[in-house]
N, C-alpha and C positions, 0 to 999 in steps of 0.2 A: 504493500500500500504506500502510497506516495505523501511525503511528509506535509504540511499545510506551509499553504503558498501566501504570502501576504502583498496585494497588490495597494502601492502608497500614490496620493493625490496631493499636489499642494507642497504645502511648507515645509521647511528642516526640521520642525517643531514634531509633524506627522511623521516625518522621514525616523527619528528617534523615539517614538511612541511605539512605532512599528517593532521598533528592536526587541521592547520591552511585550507587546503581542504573539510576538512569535516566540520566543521564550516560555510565556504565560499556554500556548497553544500546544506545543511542544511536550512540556511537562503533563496537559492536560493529555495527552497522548491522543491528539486529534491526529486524523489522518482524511485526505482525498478531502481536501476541507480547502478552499479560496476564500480569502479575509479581505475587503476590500476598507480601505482607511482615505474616505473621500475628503473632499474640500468643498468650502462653501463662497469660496471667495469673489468667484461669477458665477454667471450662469453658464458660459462656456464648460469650468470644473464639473460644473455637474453635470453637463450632457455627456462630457469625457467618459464620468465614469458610470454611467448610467451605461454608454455603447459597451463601456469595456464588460458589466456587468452578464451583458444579452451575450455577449462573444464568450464571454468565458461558459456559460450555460451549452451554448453549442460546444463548443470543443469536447467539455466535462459534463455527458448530461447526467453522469451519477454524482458529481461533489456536492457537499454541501457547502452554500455559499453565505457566507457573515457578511452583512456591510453595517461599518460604524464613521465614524467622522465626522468633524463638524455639519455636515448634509445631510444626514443619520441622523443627530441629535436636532437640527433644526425641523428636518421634515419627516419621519418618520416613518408617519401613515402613510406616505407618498414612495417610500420603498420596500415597506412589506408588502403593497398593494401589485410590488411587478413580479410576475410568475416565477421569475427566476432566481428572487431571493426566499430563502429558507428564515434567515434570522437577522435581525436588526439592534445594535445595543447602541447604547450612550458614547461617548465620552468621555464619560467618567468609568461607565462600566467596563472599558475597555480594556481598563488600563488594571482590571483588579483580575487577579489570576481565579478567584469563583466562577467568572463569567465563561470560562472556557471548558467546566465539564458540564456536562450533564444538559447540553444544548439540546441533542435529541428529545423530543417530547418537551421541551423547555418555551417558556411564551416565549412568542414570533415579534415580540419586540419588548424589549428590556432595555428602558429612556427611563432615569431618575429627571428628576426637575434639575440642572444645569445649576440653577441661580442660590441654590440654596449649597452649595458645596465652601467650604470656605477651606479646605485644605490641600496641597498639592504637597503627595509623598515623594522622596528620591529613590529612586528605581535605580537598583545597581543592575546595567548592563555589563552581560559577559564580553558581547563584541560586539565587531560591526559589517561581520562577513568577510568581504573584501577590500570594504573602504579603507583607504588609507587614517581619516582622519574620523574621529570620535563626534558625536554628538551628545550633548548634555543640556539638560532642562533646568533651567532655573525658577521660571516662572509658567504662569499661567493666565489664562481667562486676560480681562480687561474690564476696568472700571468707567473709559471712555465711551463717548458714545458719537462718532462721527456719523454723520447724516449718511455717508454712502456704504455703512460697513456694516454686515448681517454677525459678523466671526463672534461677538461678546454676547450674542446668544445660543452661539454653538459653543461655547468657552466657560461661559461664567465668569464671576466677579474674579480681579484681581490676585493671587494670590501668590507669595513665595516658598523655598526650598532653602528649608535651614542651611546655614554655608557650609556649617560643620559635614550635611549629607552632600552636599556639592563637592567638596574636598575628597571625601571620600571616595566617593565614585571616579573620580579625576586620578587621582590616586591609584586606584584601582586599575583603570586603561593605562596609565602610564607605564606601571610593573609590569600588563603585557605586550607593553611596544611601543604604545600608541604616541608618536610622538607631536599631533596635532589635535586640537578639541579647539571646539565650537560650541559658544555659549549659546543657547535657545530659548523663547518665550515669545508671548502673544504678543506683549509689551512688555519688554525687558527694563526698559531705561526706569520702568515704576516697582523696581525689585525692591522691597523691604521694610514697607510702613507698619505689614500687618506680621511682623517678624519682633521679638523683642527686642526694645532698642534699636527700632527702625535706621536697621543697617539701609544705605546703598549701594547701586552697583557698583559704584566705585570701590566701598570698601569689601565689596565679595572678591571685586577681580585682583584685588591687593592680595587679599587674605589666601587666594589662589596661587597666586603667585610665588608668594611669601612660605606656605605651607609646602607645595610640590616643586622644589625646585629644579628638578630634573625633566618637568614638563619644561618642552623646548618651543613649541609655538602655540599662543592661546589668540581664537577670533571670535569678535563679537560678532551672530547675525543680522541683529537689524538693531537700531539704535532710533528715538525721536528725538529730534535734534533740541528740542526747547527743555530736557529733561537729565542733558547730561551735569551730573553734578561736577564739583569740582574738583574732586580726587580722583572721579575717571579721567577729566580732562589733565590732570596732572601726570594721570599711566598713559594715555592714550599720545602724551607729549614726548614722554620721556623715558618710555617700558618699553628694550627691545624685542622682551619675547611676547609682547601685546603685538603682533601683527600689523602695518602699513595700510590697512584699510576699513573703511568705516560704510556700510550702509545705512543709509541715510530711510527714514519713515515720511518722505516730503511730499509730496501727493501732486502737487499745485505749487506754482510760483507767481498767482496773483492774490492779492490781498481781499479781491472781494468774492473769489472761488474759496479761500480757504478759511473766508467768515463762515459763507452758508456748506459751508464741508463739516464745519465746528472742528476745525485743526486749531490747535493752541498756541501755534505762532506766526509768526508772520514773513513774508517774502526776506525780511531785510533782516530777522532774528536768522534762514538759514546760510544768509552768503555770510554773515558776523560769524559763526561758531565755522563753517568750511575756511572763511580768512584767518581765523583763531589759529586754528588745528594747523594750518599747512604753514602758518608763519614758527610754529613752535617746531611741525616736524613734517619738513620741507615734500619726502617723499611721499606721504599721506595720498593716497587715493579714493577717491570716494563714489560711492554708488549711490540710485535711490533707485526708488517707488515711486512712478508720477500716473498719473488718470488723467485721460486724453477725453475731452468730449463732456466734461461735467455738465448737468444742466446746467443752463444759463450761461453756459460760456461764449463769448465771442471771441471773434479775430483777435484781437487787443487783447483778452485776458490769456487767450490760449499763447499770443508771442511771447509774454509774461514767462509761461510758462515754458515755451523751447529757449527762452534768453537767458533761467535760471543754469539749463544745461553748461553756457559760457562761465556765468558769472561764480557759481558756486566750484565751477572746477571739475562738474561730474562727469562719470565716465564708464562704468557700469549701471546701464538701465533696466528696470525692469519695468515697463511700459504697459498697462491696460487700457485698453479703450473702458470709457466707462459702461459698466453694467447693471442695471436695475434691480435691485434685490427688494421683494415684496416685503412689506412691514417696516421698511427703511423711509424716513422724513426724505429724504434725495430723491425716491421713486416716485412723490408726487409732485415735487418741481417740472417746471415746464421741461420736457426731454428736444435733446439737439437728433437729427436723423441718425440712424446708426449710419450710413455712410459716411455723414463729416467725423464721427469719433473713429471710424475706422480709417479714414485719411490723416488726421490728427495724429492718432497712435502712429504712423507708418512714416510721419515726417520726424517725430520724437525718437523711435528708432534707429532711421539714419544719423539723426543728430548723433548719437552712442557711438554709433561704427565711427564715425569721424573723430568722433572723441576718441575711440578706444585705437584708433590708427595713429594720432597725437601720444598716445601713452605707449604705444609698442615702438616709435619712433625715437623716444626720449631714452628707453630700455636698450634699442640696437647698441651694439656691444658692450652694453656693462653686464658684471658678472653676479647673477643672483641667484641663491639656493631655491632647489625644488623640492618640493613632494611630491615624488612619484607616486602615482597616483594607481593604474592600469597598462599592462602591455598587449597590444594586437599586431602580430607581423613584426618582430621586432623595432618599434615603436614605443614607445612610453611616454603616456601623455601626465601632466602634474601642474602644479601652481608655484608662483612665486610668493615671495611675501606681500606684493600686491596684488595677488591673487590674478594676476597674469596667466590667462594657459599659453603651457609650453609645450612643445612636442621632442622628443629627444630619442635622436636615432640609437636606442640602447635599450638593451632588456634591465632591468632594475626592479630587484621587490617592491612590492608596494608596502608606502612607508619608509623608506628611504631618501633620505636628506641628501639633495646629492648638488654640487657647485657646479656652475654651466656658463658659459658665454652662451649671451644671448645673440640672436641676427633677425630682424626683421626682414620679413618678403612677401609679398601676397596678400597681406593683412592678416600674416600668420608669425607666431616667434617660433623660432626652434633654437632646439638651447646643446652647446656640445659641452661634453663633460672636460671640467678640467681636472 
């Protein structure tokens, strides 16, 4: 019998939930069993894994199929109602190793209430298969409530992960190898009000630091720029094994898109902390999240928001056209056509590639260590410390640190070992 499959949608957040699912599925000695860990983040997410659902039914029409995920906990009744799913749990249930025996004959959907959960435990993960680098959860849910975001009711309220279980776990991957980790959470930057002694993230990734010091590279994944405190901007200045690059949580770069978005800072709070950050630590890269097409956008707001691309310095985008999520204040704003938010997104885009052609050009020959990542055809692909992909003609374990000249060509870096 073939061991259970865990198919993941969405965030890094999901991507390390999953680790700890399969684990949990594993132990419950499931078998011929497809786990699917959706996303709620568009509507596109969910049509993704809705098809992937029906296809996985044809291939396997004897597995049983689990879907949980943020799209799970918001909708529920909407996918125990497709033929093809067997079982449906929460979010929260997911993550508890109960939920994984005794499924057969088990109700066909098992969704606590989200909003009433007020704790997020540390999940010691054993591994992380093949990846080279680690994922770890600090946080969870979201106390915010931005006009176009459905995910804080797929999540729930705010909560943290004592640091002490953060270390540990960190700890834990380090002694068997793991010489990269990736900080994770819905909203990170709001790690520790409801912790004793309302630590924050600046004082976890110190206290990480400080604690494992054989951990050789630590990345933050997503960061709100109006919420970093001033001990993270002090690692983030001055911490070499804090990683060179920062994504950004920036949505919009006009003032009156990111009133009615109800984002908490403003166009000229994120080019200050991007001018901050690269004046202290010059090679600083930075990425964001923007939404192409918000209601009410015009020409004028929307340059706003490709001009941010120059002005802040960004360089890695993750670009959505805007997406209507039902029960969201944004879904009953007047909506722009989906074709302008789809040509919107595709000019933001290119904006990136130009960008990211700027940052592979600045890279041409200087010499930056990789993490090998994957090998195909003797090939290995990895990142740099500013999370540059590189391609390097050499087979190399994954998870290995390895020094490279870089050469730009194509709009591609390939890196030779020195």
């Amino acid at each position: 019998m073939s061991a259970p499959e865990i198919i993941t949608f969405g965030c890094r957040l999901n991507a390390y939930e999953s680790e700890i699912m399969r684990q949990h599925a594993v132990t419950a000695g499931l078998t011929d069993t497809v786990i699917f860990n959706t996303c709620a983040v568009t509507a596109e997410a969910e049509r993704q894994a809705r098809q992937a659902i029906r296809k996985a039914r044809r291939s396997r029409p004897g597995a049983r199929i689990v879907v949980t995920g943020c799209a799970a906990q918001i909708s529920p009744a909407a996918y125990a109602k497709m033929p093809e799913v067997d079982t449906v749990i929460g979010n929260d249930e997911k993550l508890r190793a109960a939920s994984y025996f005794g499924l057969d004959g088990g109700a066909r959907i098992a969704v606590n209430d989200i909003m009433q959960v007020r704790e997020t435990a540390g999940h010691l993960v054993d591994g992380f298969g093949d990846r080279a680098r680690a994922f770890v959860q600090v946080q969870n849910g979201c106390d915010h409530r931005c006009t176009f975001c459905i995910i804080p009711f797929g999540r729930g309220p705010s909560r943290s992960v004592p640091a002490g279980e953060v270390v540990t776990e960190i700890q834990k991957l380090v002694d068997q190898g793991y010489r990269e980790v990736v900080l994770t959470g819905v909203d990170m930057t709001s790690y520790g009000p409801d912790l004793p002694g309302a630590p924050t993230l600046g004082h976890l990734v110190e206290r990480i630091l400080r604690l494992v010091p054989d951990l050789l590279r630590l990345r933050l994944s997503s960061v709100d720029s109006i919420e970093v405190d001033d001990r993270l901007f002090e690692l983030i200045a001055g911490e070499a094994r804090l990683m060179p690059h920062l994504h950004l949580s920036l949505q919009a770069g006009d003032d009156m898109i990111l009133k009615r978005m109800k984002r908490r800072h403003s166009r000229q709070d994120a080019i200050d902390l991007c001018t901050r950050i690269r004046e202290a630590r010059p090679k600083m890269v930075f990425g964001a999240d923007l939404i192409a097409g918000f209601p009410t956008e015009t020409e004028i707001m929307f340059e706003n928001t490709l001009r941010l691309v120059e002005e802040c310095g960004l360089t890695y985008l993750h670009v959505f056209p805007y997406s209507a999520r039902k029960g969201t204040p944004a879904a009953r704003m007047p909506q722009l056509p989906k074709a302008v938010r789809k040509e919107r997104a595709a000019i933001l885009r290119a904006a990136g590639e130009t960008a990211m052609a700027r940052l592979f050009d600045r890279l041409d020959g200087q010499t930056r260590t990789v993490l090998a990542e994957r090998t195909e055809n003797g090939v290995n692909t990895g990142h740099t410390e500013e999370f540059a992909p590189v391609s390097i003609a050499a087979t190399l374990p994954a998870g290995r640190l390895q020094k490279v000249t870089l050469t730009h060509q194509d709009n591609q870096l390939t890196g030779t070992c020195v």
